[in-house]
C-alpha positions as CSV (number, residue, x, y, z in Angstrom):
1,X,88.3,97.4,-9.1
2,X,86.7,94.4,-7.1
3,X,89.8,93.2,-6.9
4,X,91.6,96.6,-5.3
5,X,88.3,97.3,-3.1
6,X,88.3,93.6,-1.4
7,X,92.2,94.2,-0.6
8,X,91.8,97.2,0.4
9,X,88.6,95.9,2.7
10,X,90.9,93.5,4.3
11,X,93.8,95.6,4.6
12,X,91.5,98.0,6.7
13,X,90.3,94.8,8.4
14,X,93.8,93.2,9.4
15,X,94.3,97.2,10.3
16,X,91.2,97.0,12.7
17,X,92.2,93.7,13.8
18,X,96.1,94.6,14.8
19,X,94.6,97.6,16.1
20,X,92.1,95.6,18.4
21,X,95.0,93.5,19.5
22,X,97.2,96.3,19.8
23,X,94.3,98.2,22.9
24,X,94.5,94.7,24.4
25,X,97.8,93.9,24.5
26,X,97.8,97.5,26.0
27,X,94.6,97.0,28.5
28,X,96.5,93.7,29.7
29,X,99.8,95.8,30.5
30,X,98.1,98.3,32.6
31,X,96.3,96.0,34.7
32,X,100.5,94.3,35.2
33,X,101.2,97.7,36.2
34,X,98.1,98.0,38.4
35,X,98.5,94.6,40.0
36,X,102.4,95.3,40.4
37,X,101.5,98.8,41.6
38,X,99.0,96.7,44.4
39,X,101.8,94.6,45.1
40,X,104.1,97.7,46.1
41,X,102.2,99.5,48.0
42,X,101.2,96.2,49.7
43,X,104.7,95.5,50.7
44,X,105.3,99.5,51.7
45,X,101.8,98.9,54.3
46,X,103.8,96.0,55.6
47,X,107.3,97.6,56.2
48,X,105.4,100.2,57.8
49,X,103.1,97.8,59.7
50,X,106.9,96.2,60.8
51,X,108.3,99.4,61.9
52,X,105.5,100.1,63.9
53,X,105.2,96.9,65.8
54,X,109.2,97.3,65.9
55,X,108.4,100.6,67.7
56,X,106.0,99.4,70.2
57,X,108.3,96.5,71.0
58,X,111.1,99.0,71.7
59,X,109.0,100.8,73.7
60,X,107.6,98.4,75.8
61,X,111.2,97.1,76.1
62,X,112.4,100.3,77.0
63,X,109.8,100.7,79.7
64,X,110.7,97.8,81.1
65,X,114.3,98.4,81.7
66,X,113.5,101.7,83.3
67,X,111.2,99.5,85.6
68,X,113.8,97.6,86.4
69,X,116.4,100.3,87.2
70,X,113.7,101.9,89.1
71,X,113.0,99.1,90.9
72,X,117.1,98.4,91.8
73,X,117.3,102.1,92.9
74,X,114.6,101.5,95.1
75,X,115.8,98.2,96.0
76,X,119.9,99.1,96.8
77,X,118.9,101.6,99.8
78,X,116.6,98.9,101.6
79,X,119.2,96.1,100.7
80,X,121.6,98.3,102.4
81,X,119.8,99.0,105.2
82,X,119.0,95.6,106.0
83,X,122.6,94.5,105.3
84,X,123.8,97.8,107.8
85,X,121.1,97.2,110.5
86,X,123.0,93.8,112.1
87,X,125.9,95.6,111.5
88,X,125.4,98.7,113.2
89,X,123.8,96.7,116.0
90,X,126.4,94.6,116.2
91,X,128.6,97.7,116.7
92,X,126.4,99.3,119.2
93,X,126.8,96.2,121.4
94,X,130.9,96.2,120.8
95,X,132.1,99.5,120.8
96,X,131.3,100.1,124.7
97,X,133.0,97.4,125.5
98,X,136.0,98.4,123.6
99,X,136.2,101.8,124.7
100,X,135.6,101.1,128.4
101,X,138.2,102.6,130.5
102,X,139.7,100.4,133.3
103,X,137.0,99.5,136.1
104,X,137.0,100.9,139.5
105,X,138.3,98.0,141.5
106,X,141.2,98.3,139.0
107,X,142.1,101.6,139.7
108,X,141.7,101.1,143.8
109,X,143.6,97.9,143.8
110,X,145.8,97.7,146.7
111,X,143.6,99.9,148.5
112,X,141.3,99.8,151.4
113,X,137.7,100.5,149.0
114,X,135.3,101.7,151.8
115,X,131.7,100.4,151.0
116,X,130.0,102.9,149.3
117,X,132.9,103.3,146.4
118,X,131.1,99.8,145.8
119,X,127.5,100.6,146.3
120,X,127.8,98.4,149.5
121,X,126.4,101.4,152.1
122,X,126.9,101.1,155.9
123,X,124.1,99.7,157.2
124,X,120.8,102.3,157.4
125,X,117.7,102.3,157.4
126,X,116.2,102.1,154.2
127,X,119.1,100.8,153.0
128,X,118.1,97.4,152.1
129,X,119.9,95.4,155.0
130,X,117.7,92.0,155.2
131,X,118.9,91.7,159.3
132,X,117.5,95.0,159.8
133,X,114.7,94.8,158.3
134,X,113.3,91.6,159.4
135,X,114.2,92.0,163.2
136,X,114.5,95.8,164.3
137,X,115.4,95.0,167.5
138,X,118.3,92.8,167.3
139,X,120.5,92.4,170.4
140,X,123.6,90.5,170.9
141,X,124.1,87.8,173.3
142,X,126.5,90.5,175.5
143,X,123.7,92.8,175.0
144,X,120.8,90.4,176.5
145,X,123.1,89.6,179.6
146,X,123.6,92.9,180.3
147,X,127.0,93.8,178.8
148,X,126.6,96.4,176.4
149,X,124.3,98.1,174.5
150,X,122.0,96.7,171.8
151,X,121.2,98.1,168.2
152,X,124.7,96.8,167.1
153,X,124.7,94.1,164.3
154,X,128.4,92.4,163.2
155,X,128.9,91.0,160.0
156,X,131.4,89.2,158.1
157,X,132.0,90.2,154.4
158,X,132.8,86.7,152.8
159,X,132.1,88.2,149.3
160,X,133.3,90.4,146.9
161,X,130.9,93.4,146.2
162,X,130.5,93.6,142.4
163,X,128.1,96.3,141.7
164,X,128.9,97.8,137.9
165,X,129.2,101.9,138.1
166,X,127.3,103.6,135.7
C-alpha cells in the first residue's frame, strides 16, 4: 500500500501543482484583459479629447468667419459711400452746367439790352457809381462857363457788362 499511497500523494500533488498553475495562468490573463481594457478606454478618452478640441476649433473658426462677414457688411456701405461721395460731388458740380439753358446775352443778341437786363443800372445814388460818389458835384466844362446845367456825368461804355443772372 506504500506504494499506491505515495502515487496517489503525488498524483494529488501534480493535481495541486497544475491547479496552482492553472489560477495563474488565469490571474495573468485577467490582468491582459485589464491592461487591454486600460488601453481602450485610454484611446476612447482620446478620441473624445480629439473631437472636442475638433469642436472648439470649429467654433472658433466659425466665429471668425462670421466676424469677417460682419465686418464686410459693415465695411461695403462705407466703401460705398466713400467711393459715391467724389462722385456725387463731382455730379453736383456738372450737372448745372449741363442743364443750363442758353444765357441772357444769347437770347437778346441782336438787340439793344438796356443796362439793367445786365445789372449795369443808370446811374443813382446808391448805386455804386465811383464818379458819383467821390465828387457829388461834378460839372462839365460847358457847365462851369456857363452853358448848361451841371449834375450831368457822360460816359463811354468800352466794356462789355458780364454780370451772371441768378
Amino acid at each position: 500500500m506504500s506504494l499506491s499511497l505515495s502515487l496517489s500523494l503525488s498524483l494529488s500533488l501534480i493535481l495541486i501543482l497544475l491547479l496552482v498553475l492553472l489560477l495563474v495562468l488565469l490571474l495573468v490573463l485577467l490582468l491582459v484583459l485589464l491592461l487591454v481594457l486600460l488601453l481602450v478606454l485610454l484611446l476612447v478618452l482620446l478620441l473624445v479629447l480629439l473631437l472636442v478640441l475638433l469642436l472648439v476649433l470649429l467654433l472658433v473658426l466659425l466665429l471668425v468667419l462670421l466676424l469677417v462677414l460682419l465686418l464686410i457688411l459693415l465695411l461695403i456701405p462705407l466703401l460705398t459711400l466713400l467711393l459715391l461721395l467724389p462722385l456725387t460731388l463731382t455730379l453736383r458740380l456738372i450737372l448745372p452746367l449741363l442743364t443750363r439753358g442758353p444765357s441772357a446775352a444769347a437770347g437778346s443778341a441782336g438787340k439793344y439790352p438796356t443796362g439793367a437786363t445786365h445789372g449795369c443800372v443808370a446811374f443813382a445814388d446808391g448805386t455804386g457809381c465811383p464818379i458819383r460818389e467821390s465828387r457829388p458835384n461834378l460839372q462839365t466844362r460847358s457847365a462851369q462857363r456857363g452853358g448848361r446845367a451841371g449834375g450831368v456825368c457822360f460816359l463811354l461804355v468800352t466794356f462789355l457788362c458780364t454780370s451772371k443772372e441768378k
